[in-house]
Structures are given as structure tokens and as C-alpha cells.
C-alpha positions as CSV (number, residue, x, y, z in Angstrom):
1,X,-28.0,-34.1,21.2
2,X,-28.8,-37.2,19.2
3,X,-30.5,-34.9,16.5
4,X,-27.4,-32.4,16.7
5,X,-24.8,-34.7,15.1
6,X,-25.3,-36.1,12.0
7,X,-23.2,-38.6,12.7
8,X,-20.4,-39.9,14.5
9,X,-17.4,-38.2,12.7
10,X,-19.0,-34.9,13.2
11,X,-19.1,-36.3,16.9
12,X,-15.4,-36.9,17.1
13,X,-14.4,-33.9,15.2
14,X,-16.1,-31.7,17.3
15,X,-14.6,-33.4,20.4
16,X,-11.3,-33.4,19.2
17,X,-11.5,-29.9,17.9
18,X,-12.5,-28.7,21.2
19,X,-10.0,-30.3,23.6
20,X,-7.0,-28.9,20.7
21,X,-8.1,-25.5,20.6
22,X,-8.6,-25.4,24.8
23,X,-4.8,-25.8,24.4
24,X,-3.7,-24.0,22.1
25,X,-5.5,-20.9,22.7
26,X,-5.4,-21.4,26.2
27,X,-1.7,-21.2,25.9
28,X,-1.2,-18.7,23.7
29,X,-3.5,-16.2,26.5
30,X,-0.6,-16.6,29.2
31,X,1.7,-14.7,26.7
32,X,1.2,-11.1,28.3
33,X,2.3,-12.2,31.8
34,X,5.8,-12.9,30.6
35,X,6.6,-9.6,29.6
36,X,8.2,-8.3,32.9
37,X,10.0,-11.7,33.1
38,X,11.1,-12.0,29.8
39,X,12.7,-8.2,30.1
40,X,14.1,-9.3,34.1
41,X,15.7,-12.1,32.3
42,X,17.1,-11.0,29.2
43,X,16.7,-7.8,28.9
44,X,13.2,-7.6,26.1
45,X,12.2,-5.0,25.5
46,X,8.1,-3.7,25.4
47,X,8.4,-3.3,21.5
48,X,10.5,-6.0,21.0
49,X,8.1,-8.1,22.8
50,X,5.1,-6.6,21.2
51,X,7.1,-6.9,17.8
52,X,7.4,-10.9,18.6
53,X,3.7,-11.4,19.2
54,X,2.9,-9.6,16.3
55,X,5.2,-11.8,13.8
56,X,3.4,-14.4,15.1
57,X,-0.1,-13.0,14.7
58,X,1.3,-12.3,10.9
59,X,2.6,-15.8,10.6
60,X,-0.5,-17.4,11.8
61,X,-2.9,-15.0,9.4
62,X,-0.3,-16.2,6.1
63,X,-0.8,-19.6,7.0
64,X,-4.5,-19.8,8.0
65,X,-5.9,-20.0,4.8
66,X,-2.7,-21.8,2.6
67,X,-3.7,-24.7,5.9
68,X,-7.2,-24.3,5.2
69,X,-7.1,-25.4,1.4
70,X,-4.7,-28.3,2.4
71,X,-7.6,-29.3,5.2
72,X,-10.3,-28.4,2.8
73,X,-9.3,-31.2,0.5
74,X,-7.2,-33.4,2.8
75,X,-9.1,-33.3,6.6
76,X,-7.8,-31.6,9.5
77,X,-5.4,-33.6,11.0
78,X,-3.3,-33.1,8.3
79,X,-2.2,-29.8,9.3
80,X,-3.3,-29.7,12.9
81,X,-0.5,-32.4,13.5
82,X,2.7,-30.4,12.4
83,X,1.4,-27.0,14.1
84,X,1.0,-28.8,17.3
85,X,4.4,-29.7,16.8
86,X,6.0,-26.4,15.9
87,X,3.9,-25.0,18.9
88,X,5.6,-27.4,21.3
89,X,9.2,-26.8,19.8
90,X,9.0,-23.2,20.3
91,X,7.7,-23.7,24.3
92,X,10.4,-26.0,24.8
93,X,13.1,-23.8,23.3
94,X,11.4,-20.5,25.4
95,X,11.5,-22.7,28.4
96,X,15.5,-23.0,28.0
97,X,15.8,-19.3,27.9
98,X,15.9,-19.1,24.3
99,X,14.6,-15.6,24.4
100,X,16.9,-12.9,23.5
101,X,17.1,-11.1,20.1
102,X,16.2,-13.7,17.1
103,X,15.8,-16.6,19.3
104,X,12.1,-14.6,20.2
105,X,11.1,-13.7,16.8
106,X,11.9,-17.2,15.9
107,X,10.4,-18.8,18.7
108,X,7.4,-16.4,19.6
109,X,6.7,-14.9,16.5
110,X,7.8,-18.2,13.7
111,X,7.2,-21.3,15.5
112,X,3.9,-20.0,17.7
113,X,2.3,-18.4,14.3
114,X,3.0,-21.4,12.5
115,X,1.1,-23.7,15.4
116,X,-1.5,-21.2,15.7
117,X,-2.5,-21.4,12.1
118,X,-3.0,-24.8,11.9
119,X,-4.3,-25.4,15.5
120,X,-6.1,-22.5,16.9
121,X,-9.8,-21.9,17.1
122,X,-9.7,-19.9,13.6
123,X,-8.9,-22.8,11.1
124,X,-10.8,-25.5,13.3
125,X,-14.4,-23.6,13.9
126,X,-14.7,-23.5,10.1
127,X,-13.5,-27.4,9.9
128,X,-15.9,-28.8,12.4
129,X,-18.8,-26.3,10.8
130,X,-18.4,-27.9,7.8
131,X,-20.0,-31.6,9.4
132,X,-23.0,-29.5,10.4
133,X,-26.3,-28.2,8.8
134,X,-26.8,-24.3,8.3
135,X,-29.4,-24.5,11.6
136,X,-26.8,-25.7,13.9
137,X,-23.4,-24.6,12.5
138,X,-23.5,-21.6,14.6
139,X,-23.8,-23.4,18.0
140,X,-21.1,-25.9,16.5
141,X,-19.2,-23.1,16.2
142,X,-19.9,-21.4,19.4
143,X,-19.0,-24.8,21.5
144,X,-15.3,-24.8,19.5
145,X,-14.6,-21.0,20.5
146,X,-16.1,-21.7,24.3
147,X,-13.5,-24.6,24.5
148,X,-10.8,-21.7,23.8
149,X,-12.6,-19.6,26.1
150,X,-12.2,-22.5,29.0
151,X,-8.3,-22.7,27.8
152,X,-7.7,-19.1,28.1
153,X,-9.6,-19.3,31.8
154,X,-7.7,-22.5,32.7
155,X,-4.3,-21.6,31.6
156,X,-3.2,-18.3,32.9
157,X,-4.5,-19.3,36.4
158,X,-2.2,-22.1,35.7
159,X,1.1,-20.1,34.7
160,X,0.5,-18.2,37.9
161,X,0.8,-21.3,39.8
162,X,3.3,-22.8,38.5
163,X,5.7,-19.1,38.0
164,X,4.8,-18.9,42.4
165,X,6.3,-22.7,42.8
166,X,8.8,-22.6,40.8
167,X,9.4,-20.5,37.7
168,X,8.3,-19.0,34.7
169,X,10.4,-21.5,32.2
170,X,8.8,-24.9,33.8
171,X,5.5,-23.2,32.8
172,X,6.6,-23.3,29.4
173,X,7.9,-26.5,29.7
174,X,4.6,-28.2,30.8
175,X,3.4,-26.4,28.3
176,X,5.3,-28.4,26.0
177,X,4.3,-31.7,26.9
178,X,0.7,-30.6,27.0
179,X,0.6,-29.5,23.4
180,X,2.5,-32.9,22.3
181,X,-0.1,-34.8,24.4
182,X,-3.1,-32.8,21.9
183,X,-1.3,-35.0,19.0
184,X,-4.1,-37.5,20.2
185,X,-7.5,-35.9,20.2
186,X,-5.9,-34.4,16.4
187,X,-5.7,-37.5,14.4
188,X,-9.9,-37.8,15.0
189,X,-10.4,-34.1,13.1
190,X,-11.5,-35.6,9.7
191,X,-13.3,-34.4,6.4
192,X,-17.2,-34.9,6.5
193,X,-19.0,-38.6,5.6
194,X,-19.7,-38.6,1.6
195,X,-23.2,-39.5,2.8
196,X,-23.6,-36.1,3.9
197,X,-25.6,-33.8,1.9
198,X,-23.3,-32.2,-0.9
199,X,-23.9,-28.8,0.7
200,X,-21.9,-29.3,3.3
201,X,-19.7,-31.7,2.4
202,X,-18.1,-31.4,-1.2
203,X,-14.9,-30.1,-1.9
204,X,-15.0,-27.7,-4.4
205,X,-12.3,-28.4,-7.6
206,X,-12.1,-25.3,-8.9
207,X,-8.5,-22.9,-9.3
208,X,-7.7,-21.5,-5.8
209,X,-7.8,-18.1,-8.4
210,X,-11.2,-18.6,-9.3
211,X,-12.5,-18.8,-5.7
212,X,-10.6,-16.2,-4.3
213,X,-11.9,-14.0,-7.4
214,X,-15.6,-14.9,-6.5
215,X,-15.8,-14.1,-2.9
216,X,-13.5,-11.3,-3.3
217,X,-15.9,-9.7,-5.7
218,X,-18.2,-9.8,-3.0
219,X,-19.0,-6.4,-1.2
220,X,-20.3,-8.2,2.1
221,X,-17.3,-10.2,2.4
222,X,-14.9,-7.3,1.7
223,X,-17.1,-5.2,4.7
224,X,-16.4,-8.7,6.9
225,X,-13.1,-8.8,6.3
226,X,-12.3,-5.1,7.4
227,X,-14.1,-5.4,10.3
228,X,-12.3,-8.4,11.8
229,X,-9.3,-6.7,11.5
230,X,-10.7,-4.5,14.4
231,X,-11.3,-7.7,16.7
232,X,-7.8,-8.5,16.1
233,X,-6.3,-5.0,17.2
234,X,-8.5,-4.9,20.2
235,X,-7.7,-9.0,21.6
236,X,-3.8,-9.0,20.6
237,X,-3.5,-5.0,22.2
238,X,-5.5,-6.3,25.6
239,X,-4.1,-9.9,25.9
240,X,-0.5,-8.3,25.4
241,X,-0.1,-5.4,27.0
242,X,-3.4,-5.0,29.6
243,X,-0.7,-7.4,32.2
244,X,2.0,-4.4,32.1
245,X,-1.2,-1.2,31.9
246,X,-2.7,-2.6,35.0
247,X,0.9,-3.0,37.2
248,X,1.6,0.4,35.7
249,X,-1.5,1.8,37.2
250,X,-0.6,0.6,41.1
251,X,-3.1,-2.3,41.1
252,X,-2.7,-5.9,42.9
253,X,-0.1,-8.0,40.7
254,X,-2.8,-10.4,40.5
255,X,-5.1,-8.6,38.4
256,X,-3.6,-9.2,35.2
257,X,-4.0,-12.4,35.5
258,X,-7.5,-12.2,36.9
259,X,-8.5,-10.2,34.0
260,X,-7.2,-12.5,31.1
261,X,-9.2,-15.6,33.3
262,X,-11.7,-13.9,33.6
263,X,-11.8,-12.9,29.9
264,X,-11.7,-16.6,29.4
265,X,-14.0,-17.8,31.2
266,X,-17.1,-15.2,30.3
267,X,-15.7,-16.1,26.7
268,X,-17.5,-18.7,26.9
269,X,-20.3,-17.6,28.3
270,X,-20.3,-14.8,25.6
271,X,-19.5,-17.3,22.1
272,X,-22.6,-19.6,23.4
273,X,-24.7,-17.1,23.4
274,X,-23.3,-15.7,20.3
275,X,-23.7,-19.0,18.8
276,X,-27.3,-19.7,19.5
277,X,-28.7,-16.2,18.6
278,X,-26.5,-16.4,15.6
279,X,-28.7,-19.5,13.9
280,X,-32.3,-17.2,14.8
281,X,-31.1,-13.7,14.4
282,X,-29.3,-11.9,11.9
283,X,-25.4,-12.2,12.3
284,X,-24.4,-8.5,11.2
285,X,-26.6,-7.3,13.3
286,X,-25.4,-8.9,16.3
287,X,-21.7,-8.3,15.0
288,X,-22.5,-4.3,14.7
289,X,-24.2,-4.4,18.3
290,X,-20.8,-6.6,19.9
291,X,-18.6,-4.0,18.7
292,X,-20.1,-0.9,19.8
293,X,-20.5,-2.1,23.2
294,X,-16.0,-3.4,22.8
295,X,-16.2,0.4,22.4
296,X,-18.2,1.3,25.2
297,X,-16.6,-1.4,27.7
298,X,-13.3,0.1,26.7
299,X,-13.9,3.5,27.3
300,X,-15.2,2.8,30.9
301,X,-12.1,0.9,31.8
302,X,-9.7,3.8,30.5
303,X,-11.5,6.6,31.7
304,X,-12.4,5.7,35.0
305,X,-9.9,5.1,38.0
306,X,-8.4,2.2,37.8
307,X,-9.0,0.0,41.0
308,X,-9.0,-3.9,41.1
309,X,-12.6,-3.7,40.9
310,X,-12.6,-2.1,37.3
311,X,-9.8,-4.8,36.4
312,X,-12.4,-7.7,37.0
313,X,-15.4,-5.4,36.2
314,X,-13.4,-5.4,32.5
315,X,-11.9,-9.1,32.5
316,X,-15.9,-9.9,32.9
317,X,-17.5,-7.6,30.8
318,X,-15.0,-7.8,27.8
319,X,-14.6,-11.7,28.0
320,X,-18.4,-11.8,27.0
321,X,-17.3,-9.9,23.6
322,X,-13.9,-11.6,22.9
323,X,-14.7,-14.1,20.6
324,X,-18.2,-14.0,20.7
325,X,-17.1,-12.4,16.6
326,X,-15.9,-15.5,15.6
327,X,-19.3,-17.6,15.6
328,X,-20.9,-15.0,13.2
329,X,-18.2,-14.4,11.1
330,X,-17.8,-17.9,10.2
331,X,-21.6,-18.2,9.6
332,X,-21.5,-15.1,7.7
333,X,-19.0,-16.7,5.3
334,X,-20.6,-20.1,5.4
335,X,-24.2,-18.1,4.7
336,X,-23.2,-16.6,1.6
337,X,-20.8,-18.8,0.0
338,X,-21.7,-22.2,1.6
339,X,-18.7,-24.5,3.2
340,X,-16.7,-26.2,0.4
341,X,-14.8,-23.5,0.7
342,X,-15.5,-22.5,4.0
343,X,-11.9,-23.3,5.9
344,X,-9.9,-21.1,3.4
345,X,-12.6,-18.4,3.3
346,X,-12.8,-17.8,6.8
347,X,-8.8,-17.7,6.6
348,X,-8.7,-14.9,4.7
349,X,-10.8,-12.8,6.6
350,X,-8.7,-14.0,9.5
351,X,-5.5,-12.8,7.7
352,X,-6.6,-9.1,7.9
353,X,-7.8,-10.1,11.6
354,X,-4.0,-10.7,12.2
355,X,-3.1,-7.5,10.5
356,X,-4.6,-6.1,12.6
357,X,-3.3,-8.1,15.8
358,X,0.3,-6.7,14.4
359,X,-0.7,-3.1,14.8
360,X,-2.3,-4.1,18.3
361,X,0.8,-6.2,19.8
362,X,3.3,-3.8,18.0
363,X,1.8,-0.6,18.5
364,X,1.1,-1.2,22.3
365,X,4.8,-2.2,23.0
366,X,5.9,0.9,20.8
367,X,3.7,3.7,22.3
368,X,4.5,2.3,25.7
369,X,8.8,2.7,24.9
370,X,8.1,6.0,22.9
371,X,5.7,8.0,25.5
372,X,5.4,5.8,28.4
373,X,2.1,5.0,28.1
374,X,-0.3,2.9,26.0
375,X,-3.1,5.7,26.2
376,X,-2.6,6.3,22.6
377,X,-3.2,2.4,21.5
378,X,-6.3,2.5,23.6
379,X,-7.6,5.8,22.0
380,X,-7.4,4.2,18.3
381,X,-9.1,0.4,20.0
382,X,-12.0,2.7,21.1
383,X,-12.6,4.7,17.6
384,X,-12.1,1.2,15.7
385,X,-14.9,0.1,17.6
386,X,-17.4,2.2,16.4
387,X,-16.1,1.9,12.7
388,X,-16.7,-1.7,12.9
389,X,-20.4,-1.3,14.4
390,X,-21.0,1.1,11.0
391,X,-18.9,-1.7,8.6
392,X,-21.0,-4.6,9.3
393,X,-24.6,-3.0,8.9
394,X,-24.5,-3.0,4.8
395,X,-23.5,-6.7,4.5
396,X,-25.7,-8.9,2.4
397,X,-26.2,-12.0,4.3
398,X,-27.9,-13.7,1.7
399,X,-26.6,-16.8,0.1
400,X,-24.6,-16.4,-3.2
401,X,-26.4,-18.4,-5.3
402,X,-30.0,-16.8,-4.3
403,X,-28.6,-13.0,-4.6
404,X,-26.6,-11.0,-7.7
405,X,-22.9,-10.1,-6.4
406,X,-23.0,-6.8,-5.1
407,X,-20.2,-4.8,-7.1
């Protein structure tokens, strides 16, 4: 490990990236067991709850990249600090029943999307990758989006417990305080050395016009970006909704949870993996080849009968492909264009990502009020699939600088 990190600020930064995003993801993969709650308490509706975790998957997406340039130049604390912040405000609000009408656009959709942005796995992946080499940024990667994955294990297991001793606000409560307590590891996610070599570390002074014209321009990133917008229907539509489909279909009240653990904890599994074949193999290769089996995992959970042994046979199978995307993608982007850029980049192909986690969290709730039933949602998750196995396959993975843009 001595040889992995080039020194000790990609050390800490890796560190404190990890132990932040095992928070703030972990938290933000309870969401879908408050749904019955929040609609026992106040009176939420499935849309309207599906319509507040999509605002917030639209308010993180906005924000990713505009905190990406401000941590490109200025180091990641810098934004990682107020988003932790907002993230906590809206728990501790939630927790006081704050949940009705605005209060859980505001709260749920505003205040998480804004914490998200600047705190979750998707703007710090590309700010630790940028302390690493091209030969290890991939597994720097991968051990950033495993941390999530042990957060979103960790954390639903823990809303359960605490929603059996005493309710569901004191879970969003502790919740709270556990996001304010990240405040520390934060302040130690910093820019690379200067020493390093000026691949990796410069910061590139060009217009933000001029950057977002080249990669643009780009036919591989264009491909990259509309095929992230599939991961994010299919994460936001299952982490949402998958607590209400399961109850619906007469299964053990415990299976929801089980199956968000257990997505969790094989995440992890799955984005190590990912990020070690990602630095031998070819990434779109691998990202064709994740998705069409998210479309054959999906179709075998809807079209069998449902039993608790397909809910964990899922949880398992589909936590090994949930964010297992994110290691290549980021290396994709870092491949072609380098990583001066590499935090805003990978922000806006995360923006279309979170377009696509609106359609998931929004049209789940909506299907479910208007026929009952989230059949329909699945159906479109299972043909996006196999679009985004087809989408990746033409990408040129070759750096800019060796290659002619592809027009």
C-alpha cells in the first residue's frame, strides 16, 4: 500500500472521503423505508413522496458539477463542509415532523440535494481520483464507492433498529448528529501536492465555456452521459419504491430492508471488483456487460414469484451492479480528458444520471397512485437496460490528446 499513495494527502483524502461518503450515502439508502410512515403520519402521498426524492435527485445533479469547479480550484472541503450542513438541517427538521406539503420538497428534495451534491460519492470519487495515477485511479475509486456501499449496508439495518425501539423521527435525528460529526474527517479532503506530476494535478484556467465546449464535442462522452442516466432511473426507482413493491406483494416486512442491506453490502463487493478490472480491462466494455445483466437481474425478480427468497436473491445479485458504473465512468472521463477537469466533468454526466433518478423516484410513486402498481416503471428499467449495454460499445476510450474528436 506504500506504493499506492503517492503521498500522504492522497492518504488522508482518501480516508476522509471514505468515512463522508459511508454517511452520506448510507443515509440517503434508508429513504424508501419511510414511505408508509411518512404517509401514517401526515398523510404523503406515493407521488408526492416520489416527487420529493426526485427534487432532490435534480438538486443534487445542478449542483454537482457548479461544486465540482469550486473544488476543482479550491479543494474539497470547501464544499463538502456546507452540504454536510444542509444535509443535517433537513434530518433535523424531518425528525420534528416537518414533512407535510412544502416542508418535504424543502426538506427532502432542497436541503438533501444540496448535501448530496457536495458530499456524496459522485463529487468525491472524482476528487480523491485526481491524487492518483491513471494505473490505480480506478481502485481509488472503487474503495470511495465501497465505503458507500458499507453506508448503505450499515444504515438501513440501523433505521430498522432504531424505528423498533423507538421511532422513525429519532432515526432521523441521530442521523443528524452523525452527519455534523463527518464535519471532521471533511476538513482533510484537499487539492493534490504541486509536486505531483502536472497530469494529475493542475487546475486547468481556461473559461468554464471552453471546457464544457471541448468535452461536449466529444461523441464518447455524449454516449457516457446518456447511459448514466439509465443507472440513475434504475438505483432511485429500486431504493424508493422496491420497500412499498415488496409489502405489496405479501412478503415478510423485513425484506425491504434486507434487500437495500444487502444491496449495500454486495456493493461493495461489486465496485472493488469493478475497480480493479477497470485499470486491466476496457471500461465500456465492462459498463455494456453491467447493464445487460441490471436487465437480466431485473427481469427475474419481476417475473418470477415473489417470495422472501427472491427479495435477497435480488438485494444480492443487484447490489453487485449498483454502483459498480461509477468506477468506470469516472475513469472513462478521466481516460479521455485527463483530471484537471475531472470533478466538473464527471458532474455533468452525473447531472443526466439525476435526470434520470427524477423519472425513476417520480414515475414509481406516479404509476403506483395512477394504476396501482409500479409494473409499468419496472417494464421501462428493464428495456433501458439493454439500451445502455448498446450505448456504451461505440465509446472511444482513448485519451484526447492522442485521438481526433469524433464529431
Amino acid at each position: 500500500m506504500k506504493n499506492f499513495f503517492p503521498n500522504k494527502v492522497a492518504l488522508f483524502t482518501l480516508l476522509g472521503a471514505c468515512f463522508v461518503v459511508c454517511v452520506t450515502m448510507g443515509v440517503r439508502q434508508t429513504f424508501g423505508l419511510y414511505s408508509l410512515d411518512f404517509n401514517n403520519t401526515s398523510g404523503v402521498s406515493n407521488t408526492e413522496f416520489g416527487l420529493a426524492i426526485a427534487v432532490h435527485a435534480i438538486f443534487w445533479g445542478i449542483f454537482t458539477p457548479i461544486f465540482g469547479r469550486i473544488s476543482d480550484k479550491h479543494g474539497g472541503y470547501v464544499v463538502i463542509i456546507p452540504a454536510l450542513i444542509f444535509y443535517s438541517i433537513a434530518m433535523f427538521l424531518m425528525s420534528g415532523n416537518l414533512i407535510s406539503g412544502i416542508w418535504l420538497q424543502i426538506n427532502l428534495g432542497l436541503l438533501v440535494g444540496l448535501g448530496l451534491a457536495g458530499a456524496a460519492g459522485t463529487i468525491l470519487t472524482p476528487m480523491v481520483s485526481k491524487h492518483f495515477p491513471n494505473e490505480n485511479r480506478s481502485k481509488a475509486a472503487g474503495y470511495v464507492t465501497a465505503c458507500g456501499g458499507l453506508g448503505m449496508f450499515l444504515f438501513p439495518i440501523m433505521a430498522n433498529i432504531f424505528k423498533n425501539i423507538s421511532d422513525w423521527q429519532t432515526s432521523f435525528l441521530i442521523f443528524s448528529v452523525i452527519l455534523l460529526i463527518m464535519l471532521i474527517p471533511a476538513f482533510f479532503i484537499k487539492l493534490p501536492e504541486n509536486k505531483l506530476d502536472t497530469v494529475s494535478s493542475n487546475i486547468d484556467s481556461r473559461p468554464l465555456g471552453e471546457v464544457l465546449k471541448e468535452s461536449l464535442a466529444h461523441k464518447g462522452f455524449r454516449l457516457l452521459i446518456m447511459g448514466f442516466f439509465v443507472c440513475g432511473f434504475q438505483i432511485t426507482l429500486i431504493a424508493t419504491h422496491v420497500p412499498r413493491y415488496v409489502q405489496d406483494k405479501g412478503l415478510a416486512d423485513w425484506t425491504g430492508m434486507a434487500i437495500l442491506a444487502l444491496i449495500g453490502f454486495f456493493n461493495i463487493i461489486g465496485t472493488l471488483v469493478m475497480g480493479y478490472l477497470g485499470d486491466k480491462y476496457s471500461k465500456k466494455i465492462l459498463l455494456s456487460g453491467l447493464y445487460f445483466l441490471r436487465g437480466i437481474t431485473l427481469i427475474l425478480f419481476i417475473f418470477l414469484p415473489a417470495s422472501n427468497l427472491s427479495a435477497v436473491l435480488f438485494g444480492t445479485s443487484f447490489g453487485l451492479l449498483w454502483l459498480a458504473t461509477v468506477p468506470a465512468t469516472n475513469g472513462i472521463v478521466a481516460q479521455i480528458f485527463g483530471t484537471k477537469n475531472l470533478t466538473l466533468l464527471f458532474g455533468i454526466v452525473f447531472l443526466n444520471h439525476q435526470f434520470g433518478s427524477f423519472l425513476g423516484a417520480y414515475l414509481g410513486g406516479f404509476f403506483y397512485d395512477q394504476y396501482g402498481s409500479f409494473d409499468y416503471a419496472w417494464y421501462l428499467a428493464i428495456l433501458l437496460s439493454f439500451v445502455a449495454t448498446a450505448l456504451h460499445l461505440p465509446i472511444d476510450e482513448r485519451p484526447l490528446n492522442k485521438v481526433p474528436q469524433t464529431p
